[in-house]
N, C-alpha and C positions, 0 to 999 in steps of 0.2 A: 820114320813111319808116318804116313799120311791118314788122318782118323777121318770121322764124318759125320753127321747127326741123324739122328733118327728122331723124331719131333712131334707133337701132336700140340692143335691151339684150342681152345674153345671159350665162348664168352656169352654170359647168362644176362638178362637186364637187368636181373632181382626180383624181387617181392613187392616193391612199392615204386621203383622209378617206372615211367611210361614210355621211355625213349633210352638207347642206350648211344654214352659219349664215349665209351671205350672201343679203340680198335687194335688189330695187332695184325701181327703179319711171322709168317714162322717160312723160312727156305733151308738152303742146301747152305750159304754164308751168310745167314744173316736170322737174328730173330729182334723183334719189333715190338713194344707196348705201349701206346701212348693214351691214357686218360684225359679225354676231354674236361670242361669245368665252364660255370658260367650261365648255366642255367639257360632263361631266355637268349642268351648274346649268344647262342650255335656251340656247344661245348663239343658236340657231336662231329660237326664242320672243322672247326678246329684239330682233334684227332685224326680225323680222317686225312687234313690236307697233310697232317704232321707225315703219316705213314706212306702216302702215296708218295713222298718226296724223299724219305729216308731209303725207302723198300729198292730203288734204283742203284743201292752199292752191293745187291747182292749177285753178282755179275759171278767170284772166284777170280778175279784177277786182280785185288789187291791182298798186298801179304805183308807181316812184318811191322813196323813204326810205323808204315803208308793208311795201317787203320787207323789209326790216329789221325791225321792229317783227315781222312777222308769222312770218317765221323763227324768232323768238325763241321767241314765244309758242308755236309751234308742238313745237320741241324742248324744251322745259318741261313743256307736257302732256306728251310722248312717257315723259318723266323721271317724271312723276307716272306712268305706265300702266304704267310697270318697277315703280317702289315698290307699286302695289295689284297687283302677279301674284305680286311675293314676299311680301306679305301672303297672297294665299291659298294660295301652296303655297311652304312653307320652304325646301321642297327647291332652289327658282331662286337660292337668296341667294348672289350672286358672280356671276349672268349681267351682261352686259353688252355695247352694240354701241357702235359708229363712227357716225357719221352725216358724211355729206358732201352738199351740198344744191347748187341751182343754179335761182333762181328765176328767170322770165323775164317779161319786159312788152312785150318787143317792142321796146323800145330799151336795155337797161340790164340787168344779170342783179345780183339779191341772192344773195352765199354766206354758209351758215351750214356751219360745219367743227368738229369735234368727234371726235376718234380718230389715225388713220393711214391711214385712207383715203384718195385724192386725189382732186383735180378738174387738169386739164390743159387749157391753150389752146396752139393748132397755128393761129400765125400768120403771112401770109409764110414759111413755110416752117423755123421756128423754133418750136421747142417748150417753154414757159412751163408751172411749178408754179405753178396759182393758191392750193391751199392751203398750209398750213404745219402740219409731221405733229408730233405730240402723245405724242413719243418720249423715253426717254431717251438714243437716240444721237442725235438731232435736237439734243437739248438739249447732249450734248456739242462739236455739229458751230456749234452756236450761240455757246458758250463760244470757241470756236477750239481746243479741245483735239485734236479729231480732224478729216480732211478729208472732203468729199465721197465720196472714193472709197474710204475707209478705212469709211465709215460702212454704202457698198454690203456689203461683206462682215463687217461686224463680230457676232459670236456674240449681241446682246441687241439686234440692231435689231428686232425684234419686242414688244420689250417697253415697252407703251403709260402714259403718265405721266396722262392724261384721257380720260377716256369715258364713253357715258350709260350711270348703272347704277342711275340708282333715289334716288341720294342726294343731297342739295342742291346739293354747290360742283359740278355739272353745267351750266357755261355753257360756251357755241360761239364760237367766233370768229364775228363777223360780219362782210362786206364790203359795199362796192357796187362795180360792175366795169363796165368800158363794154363796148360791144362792135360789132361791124360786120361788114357781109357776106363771107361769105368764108373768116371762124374757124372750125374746129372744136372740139368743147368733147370732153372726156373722163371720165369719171370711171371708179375702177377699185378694188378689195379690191387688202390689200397682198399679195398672191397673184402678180400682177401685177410691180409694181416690185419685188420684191425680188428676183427672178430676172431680171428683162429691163432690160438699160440702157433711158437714157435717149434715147441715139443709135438704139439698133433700134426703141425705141417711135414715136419722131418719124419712120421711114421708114414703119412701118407705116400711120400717121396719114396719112402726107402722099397716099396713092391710094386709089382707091377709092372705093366707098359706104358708109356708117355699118353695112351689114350686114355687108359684107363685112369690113371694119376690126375689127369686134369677134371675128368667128372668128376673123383674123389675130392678133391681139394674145392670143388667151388659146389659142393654139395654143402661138404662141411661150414661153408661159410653161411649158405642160406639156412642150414641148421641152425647157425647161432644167430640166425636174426638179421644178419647185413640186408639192409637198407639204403644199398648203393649196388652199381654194378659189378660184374664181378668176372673176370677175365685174366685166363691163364694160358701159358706155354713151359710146353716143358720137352728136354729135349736130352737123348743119352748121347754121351761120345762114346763114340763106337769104331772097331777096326774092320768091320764090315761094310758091306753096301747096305744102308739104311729099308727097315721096315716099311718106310715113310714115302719111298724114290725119289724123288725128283722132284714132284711136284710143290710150288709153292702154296701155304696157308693162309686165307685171308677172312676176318672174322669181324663182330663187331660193325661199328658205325663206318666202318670205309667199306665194308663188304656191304651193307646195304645202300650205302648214296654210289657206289660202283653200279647199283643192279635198281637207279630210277627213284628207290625208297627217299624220301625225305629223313629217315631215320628217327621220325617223330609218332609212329604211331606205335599200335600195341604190340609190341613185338614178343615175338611167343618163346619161349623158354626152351632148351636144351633140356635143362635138368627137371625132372617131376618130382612135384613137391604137396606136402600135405596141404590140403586148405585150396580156397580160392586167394590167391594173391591180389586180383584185380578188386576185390573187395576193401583194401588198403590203399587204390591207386587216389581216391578223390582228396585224401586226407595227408597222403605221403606229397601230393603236387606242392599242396600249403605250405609243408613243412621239407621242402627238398633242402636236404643237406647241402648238396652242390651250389647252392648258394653262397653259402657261406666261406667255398674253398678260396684261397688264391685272395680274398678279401675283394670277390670281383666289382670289377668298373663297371656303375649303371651304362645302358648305352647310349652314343651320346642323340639324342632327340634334342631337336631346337638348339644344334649346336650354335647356331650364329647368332639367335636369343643370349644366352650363354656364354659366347664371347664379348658379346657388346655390351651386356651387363656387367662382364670382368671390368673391361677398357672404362667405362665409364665409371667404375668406382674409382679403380684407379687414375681414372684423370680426376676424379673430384678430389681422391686425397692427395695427389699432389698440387693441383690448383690448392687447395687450404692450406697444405704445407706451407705456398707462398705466398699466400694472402696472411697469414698467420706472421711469418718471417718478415713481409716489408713492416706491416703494423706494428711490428718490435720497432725497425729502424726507425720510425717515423716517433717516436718517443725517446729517440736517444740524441744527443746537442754535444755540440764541442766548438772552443772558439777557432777562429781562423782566419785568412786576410781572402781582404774581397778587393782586387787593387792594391790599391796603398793604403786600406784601412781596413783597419781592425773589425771582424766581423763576427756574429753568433751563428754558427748553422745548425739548422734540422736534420738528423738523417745520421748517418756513419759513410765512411769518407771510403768509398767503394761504390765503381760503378757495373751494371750488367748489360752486356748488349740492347741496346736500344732501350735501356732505364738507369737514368741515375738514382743514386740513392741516399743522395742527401742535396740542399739547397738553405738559399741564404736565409733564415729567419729575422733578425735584427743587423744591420747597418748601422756599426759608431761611427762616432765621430775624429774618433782619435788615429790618429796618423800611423801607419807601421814607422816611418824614422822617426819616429819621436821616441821611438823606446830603443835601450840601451840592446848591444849584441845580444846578451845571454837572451831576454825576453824575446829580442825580435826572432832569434834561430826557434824558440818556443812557438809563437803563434805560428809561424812559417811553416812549421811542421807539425801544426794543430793540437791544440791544448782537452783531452776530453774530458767533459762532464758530466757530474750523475743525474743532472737535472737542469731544466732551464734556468731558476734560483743561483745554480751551482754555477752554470756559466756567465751567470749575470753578476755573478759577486768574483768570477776571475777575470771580467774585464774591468769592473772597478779597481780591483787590483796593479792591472795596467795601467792604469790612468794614472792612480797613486804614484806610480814609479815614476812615468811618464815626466808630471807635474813637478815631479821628488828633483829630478833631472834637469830639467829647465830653470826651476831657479836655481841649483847650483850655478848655471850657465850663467845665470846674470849678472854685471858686474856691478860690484860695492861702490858709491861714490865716496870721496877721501873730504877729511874736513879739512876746512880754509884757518890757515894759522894769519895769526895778525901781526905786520910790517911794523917796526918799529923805526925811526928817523933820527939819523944822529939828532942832538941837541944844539941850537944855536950860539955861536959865539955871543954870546952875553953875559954880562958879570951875572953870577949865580943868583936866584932869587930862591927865597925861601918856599919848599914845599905848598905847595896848597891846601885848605884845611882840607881834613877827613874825606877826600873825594879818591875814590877809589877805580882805578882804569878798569875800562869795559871790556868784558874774556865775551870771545864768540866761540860759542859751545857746537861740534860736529854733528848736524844730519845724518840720520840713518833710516832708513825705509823697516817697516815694522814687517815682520812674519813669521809665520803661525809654523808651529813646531810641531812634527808630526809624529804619532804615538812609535812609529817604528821608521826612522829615518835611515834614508837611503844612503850606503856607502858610495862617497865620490867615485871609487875608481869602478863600481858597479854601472854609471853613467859613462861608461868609452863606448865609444863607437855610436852615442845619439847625433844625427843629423843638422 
């Protein structure tokens, strides 16, 4: 069995906005809601390109999984036509809409959701969120931190966490949804829900005609005081030829920048309402909610101001990074060979293209082969110190060794023993008085004994 819709769209500015940013689009496959955002950045622009580019899959010739696919593709171009309008006029950068979709085949409907906007099923006489809003009180209502009902009156339920605005991570929820004769399908700007429960929506829903259902429902909104605009579709599946024919619905800010308007002036109300409204417009400008949605991006003015002030800070804090970083090195010492000798250097022993980073401070005088293996493989492979002090007291060190090592090297002279001459053949004579032969006593060179003496076999491998 092949169903069909019978559909009505309508969309009011409110009571205080001056301009409306909501547009929508209602046909025979397709029903459309995108809320603009952004304030000065064109929120208005925004929606409108949203719809003019989605509105092109309501042809009837896609069905099945293929809405999917084709949703997608569809709010992706929409995504690319935000990025080339804030390419040619700077001034948009921060617009951005909602998009809430509802394709149809005649047995099945594809949703693509994207914002805070809704779509709603009125079924059996019970009223169903088919999307799910892209909020951060949603988010908190998701977490379990806050309720339902805490979430209707809470001060940032306006304040959107996704939206199309031109920039890559702009992906939609997508669904597939069954459906049957009987439902009425809704979609609506959060103008709507955030003033009117959920119980008054579903009575309004449940009579009527889809024409009359949509005046009802954004009456009741201006009733309660919304202060934004305010934009419905609502549509019956039906096993008839729809009330509605053929013809497509276009409402909102793409119906008027279609028809020359700027979408910026006073545009006059649908629905009649108590009071003068416009008496609210000078005071509602000040205080436009729509500012605050989506958390928008001022636009960018003096972008290359703006960039060159980035880069320049940026180069300063990294110029100080390493003006900071050499000035360390330049206070750090370690010994090392300079040649064949023993040397004190400045700096840490690492070089950076086209800067070394350390250099000779003090030139000894002490030989690298004068010191033994262990020391020499030590200086060789540089010795670090915590201070100049510190490397000055481990080349005295060396030296120590050094010295320690050399006179082991040197060799002991031996003492001279005294020749004694046989006795000559002559008759014995009596000893000589009290004269006593003369001892020559052994030479030795004198030196000085040092408080921690160097082990000989510590002295292999000196030169």
């Amino acid at each position: 069995m092949t169903l069909s819709l019978d559909y009505a769209t309508l969309s009011d500015v409110g009571r205080v906005r001056r301009n409306n940013e909501d547009s929508a689009y209602a046909g025979p496959h397709l029903l459309l809601l995108a809320d603009g955002m952004g304030g000065a950045a064109a929120g208005e622009v925004a929606s409108a390109a949203a719809v003019q580019v989605i509105r092109r899959l309501d042809t009837g010739e896609i069905a099945g999984e293929d809405m999917i696919e084709a949703l997608a593709g569809a709010v992706h171009r929409a995504n690319e036509r935000l990025s080339e309008l804030v390419e040619e006029d700077p001034e948009r950068e921060g617009m951005g809409s909602t998009v809430t979709a509802l394709m149809f085949d005649g047995e099945r409907l594809g949703l693509a959701h994207l914002g805070d906007s809704r779509a709603y099923r009125l079924r059996d006489g019970k009223l169903y969120q088919l999307s799910h809003d892209h909020t951060f009180v949603q988010s908190l209502v998701d977490e379990g931190r806050i309720s339902q009902e805490e979430a209707f009156t809470h001060p940032h339920r306006n304040l959107i966490l996704r939206v199309l605005d031109g920039r890559p991570d702009s992906d939609p929820d997508l669904e597939i949804l069954d459906v049957r004769a009987g439902d009425r399908l809704m979609l609506c700007s959060d103008g709507l829900p955030d003033y009117v429960s959920d119980e008054v929506i579903a009575a309004s829903m449940s009579t009527g005609t889809p024409d009359s259902v949509v005046v009802d429902l954004i009456t009741h909104a201006l009733e309660a005081g919304s202060n934004d605009n305010v934009t419905c579709i609502v549509a019956d599946v039906v096993e008839t030829e729809p009330a509605s024919g053929v013809q497509p619905q276009l409402v909102g800010a793409a119906a008027e920048l279609a028809q020359g308007s700027t979408g910026r002036g006073d545009a006059t109300s649908t629905i009649p309402r108590a009071g003068d409204g416009s008496g609210h417009g000078g005071h509602g400008a000040a205080l436009d909610p729509e500012e605050l949605r989506y958390a928008p991006r001022p636009p960018r003015r003096f972008l290359w101001l703006r960039r060159t002030a980035v880069l320049l800070v940026v180069l300063a804090l990294l110029g100080g990074g390493a003006w900071f970083g050499y000035s360390w090195t330049q206070k750090q010492y370690y010994v090392g060979t300079d040649g064949d000798y023993v040397a004190i250097f400045r700096g840490v022993e690492a070089d950076l293209p086209g800067l070394s980073l350390s250099k000779v401070y003090e030139r000894q005088s002490l030989q690298v082969d004068k010191l033994p293996t262990y020391s020499r493989e030590q200086v060789e492979g540089n010795i670090q110190a915590d201070d100049l002090p510190g490397a000055r007291s481990i080349v005295a060190e060396l030296q120590h060794t050094a010295d320690e090592c050399a006179a082991q090297r040197k060799p002991t002279p031996k003492p001279s023993t005294p020749v004694s001459k046989p006795p000559a053949s002559k008759p014995p004579s009596p000893p000589p008085a009290t004269t006593a032969p003369a001892t020559t006593k052994p030479t030795t060179t004198p030196t000085t004994t040092p408080s921690a003496p160097v082990d000989p076999d510590d002295c292999d491998g000196v030169r």
